[in-house]
Phi, psi and omega in degrees: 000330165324302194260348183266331166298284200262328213275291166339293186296327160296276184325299163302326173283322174265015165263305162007275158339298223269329182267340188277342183283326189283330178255343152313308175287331194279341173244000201271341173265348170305140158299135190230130203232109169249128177258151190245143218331081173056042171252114166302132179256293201242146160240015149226220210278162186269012150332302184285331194277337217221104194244162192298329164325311214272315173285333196264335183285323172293321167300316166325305186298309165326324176275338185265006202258291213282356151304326173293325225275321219278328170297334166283342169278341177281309207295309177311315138348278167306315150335285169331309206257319188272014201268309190283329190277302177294324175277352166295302203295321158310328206273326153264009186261359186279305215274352174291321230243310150003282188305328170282329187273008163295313183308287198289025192240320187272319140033269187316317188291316160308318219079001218284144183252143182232143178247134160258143181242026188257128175297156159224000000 
């Protein structure tokens, strides 16, 4: 679980982190000016808006949505796959039973006494 789970999920978050922290040094003092009808709504740096809390809580989210993504593709995957294992095992429990009544047709013609071994 280790390795398939939390290691991933550490490894995606912190490259995360490591670019929103890389752009956080490279923009944080830029100016952010947004107005809502000819209103300032938001006015200063993206230092105050966009805080390492804020990244480090968002990389996180990012890392854990894409462990779900990665796990939903696996479970499907495996779906997918025992989807296939069941239609064999019908397809051979179709053709034994072919075979048995293929069995009980000669039965009569033969003498051959037939046993059923099937639970009821």
């Amino acid at each position: 679980m280790l390795k398939k789970m939390v290691l991933p999920t550490i490894a995606i978050s912190s490259t995360i982190l490591a670019i929103f922290l890389m752009i956080l040094a490279e923009y944080g003092s830029e100016r952010i000016e947004i107005k809502v009808d000819n209103q300032d709504f938001v006015y200063s740096e993206v230092k105050d808006l966009i805080t390492p809390g804020v990244g480090a809580a968002l990389s996180l989210t990012f890392g854990l949505v894409s462990i779900v993504a990665i796990e939903y593709r696996k479970s499907v995957a495996k779906q997918k796959k025992l989807e296939k294992q069941l239609l064999f095992i019908k397809k051979a429990i179709s053709h034994r039973d072919a075979q048995i009544q293929e069995l009980r047709k000669h039965e009569i013609k033969s003498n051959v006494r037939f046993i059923d071994f099937r639970m009821r």
